[in-house]
TORKOL-4160 file (C-alpha; in steps of 0.2 Angstrom, whole numbers, padded with zeros to 4 digits, m for minus):
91
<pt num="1" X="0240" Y="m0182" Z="0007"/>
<pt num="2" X="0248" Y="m0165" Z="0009"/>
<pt num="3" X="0233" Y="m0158" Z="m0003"/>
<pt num="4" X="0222" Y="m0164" Z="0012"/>
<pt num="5" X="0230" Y="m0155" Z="0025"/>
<pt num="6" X="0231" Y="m0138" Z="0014"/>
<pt num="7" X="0213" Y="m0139" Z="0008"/>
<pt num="8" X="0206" Y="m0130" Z="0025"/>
<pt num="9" X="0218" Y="m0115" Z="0025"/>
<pt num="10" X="0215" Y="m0113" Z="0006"/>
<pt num="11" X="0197" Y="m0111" Z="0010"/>
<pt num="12" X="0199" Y="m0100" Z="0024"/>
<pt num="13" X="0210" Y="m0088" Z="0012"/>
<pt num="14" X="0198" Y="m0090" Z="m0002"/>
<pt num="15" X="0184" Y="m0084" Z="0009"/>
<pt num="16" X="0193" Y="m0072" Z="0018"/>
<pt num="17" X="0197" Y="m0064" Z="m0001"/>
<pt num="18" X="0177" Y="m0065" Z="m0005"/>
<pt num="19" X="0174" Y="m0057" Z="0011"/>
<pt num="20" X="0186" Y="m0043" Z="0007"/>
<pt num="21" X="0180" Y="m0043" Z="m0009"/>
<pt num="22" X="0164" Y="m0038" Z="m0005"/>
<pt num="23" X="0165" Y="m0026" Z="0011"/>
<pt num="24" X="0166" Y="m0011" Z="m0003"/>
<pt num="25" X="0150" Y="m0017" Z="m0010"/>
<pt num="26" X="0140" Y="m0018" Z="0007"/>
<pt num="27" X="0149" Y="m0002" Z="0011"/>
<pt num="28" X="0141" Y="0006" Z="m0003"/>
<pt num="29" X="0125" Y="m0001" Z="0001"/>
<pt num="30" X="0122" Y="0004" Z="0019"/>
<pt num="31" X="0117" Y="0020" Z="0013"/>
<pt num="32" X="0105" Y="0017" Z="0001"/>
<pt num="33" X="0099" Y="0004" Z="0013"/>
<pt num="34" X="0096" Y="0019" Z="0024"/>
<pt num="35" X="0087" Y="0029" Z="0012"/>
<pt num="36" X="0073" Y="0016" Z="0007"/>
<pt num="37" X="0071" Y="0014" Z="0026"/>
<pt num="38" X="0067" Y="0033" Z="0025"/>
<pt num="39" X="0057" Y="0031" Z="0010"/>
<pt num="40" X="0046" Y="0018" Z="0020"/>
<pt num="41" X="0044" Y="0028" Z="0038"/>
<pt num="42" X="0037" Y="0042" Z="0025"/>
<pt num="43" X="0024" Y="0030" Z="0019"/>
<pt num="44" X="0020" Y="0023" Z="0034"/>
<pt num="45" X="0018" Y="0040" Z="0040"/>
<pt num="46" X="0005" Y="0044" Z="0024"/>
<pt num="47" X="m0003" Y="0028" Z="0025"/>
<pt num="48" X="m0005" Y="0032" Z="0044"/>
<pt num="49" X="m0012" Y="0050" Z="0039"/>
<pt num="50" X="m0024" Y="0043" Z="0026"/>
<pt num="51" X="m0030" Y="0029" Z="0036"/>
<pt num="52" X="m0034" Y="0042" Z="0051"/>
<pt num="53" X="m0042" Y="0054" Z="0039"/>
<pt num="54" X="m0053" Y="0040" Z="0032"/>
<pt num="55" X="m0059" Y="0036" Z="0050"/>
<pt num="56" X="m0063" Y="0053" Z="0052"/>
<pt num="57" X="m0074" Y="0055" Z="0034"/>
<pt num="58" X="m0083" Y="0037" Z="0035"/>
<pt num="59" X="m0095" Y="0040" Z="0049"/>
<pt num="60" X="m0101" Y="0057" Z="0037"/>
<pt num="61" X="m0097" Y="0047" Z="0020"/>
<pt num="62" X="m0112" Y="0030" Z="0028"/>
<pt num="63" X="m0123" Y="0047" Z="0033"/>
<pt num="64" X="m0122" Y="0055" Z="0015"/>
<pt num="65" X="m0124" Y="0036" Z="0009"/>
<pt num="66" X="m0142" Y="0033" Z="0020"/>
<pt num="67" X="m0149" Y="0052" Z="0013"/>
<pt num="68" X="m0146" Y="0045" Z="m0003"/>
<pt num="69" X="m0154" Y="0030" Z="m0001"/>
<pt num="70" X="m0170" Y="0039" Z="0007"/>
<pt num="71" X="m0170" Y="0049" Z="m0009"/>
<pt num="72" X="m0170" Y="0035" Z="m0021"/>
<pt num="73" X="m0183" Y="0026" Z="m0012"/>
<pt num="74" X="m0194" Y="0044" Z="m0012"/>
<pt num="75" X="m0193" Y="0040" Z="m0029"/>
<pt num="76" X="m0200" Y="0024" Z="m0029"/>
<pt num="77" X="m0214" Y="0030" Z="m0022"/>
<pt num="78" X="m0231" Y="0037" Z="m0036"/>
<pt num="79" X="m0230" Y="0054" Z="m0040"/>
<pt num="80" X="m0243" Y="0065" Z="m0034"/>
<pt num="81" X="m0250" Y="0071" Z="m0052"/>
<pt num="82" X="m0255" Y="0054" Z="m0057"/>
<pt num="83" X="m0239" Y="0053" Z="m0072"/>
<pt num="84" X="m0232" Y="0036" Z="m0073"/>
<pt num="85" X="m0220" Y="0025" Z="m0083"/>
<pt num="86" X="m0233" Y="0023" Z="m0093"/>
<pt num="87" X="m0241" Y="0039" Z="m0096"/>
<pt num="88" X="m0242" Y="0045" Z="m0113"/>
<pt num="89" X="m0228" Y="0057" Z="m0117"/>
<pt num="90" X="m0233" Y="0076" Z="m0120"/>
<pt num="91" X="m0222" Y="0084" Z="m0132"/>
């Protein structure tokens, strides 16, 4: 009977040494807690900065895209000095 009463303040000590255990671990680990928070602000920062220059270069990027595409199909079309596919090869 007296193991039941003594079983709650047992626990209580035995968590209490667990958490004291344990305070110079998460005292040790706040810092580098910190710096991979730093490390992630930078990059966001570079993801931001990418994302922003991307936005910037795509409207020239589709307009470099669409000259392309006009000259490819300029090439589809028959050339002026009659040659075709299937021209006979000179040389």
């Amino acid at each position: 009977m007296f193991s039941a009463v003594l079983v709650g303040p047992r626990v209580t000590m035995h968590l209490v040494r667990r958490l004291l255990a344990a305070l110079p671990e998460a005292a040790e680990a706040v810092p580098r807690i910190a710096s991979a928070l730093d490390d992630v602000r930078a990059t966001l920062r570079h993801l931001e900065r990418l994302l922003a220059y991307v936005a910037e270069e795509l409207p020239d990027l589709a307009d470099q895209v669409e000259q392309i595409r006009a000259r490819v199909d300029g090439m589809d079309e028959v050339p002026k000095d009659g040659v075709t596919p299937a021209s006979r090869r000179s040389g």
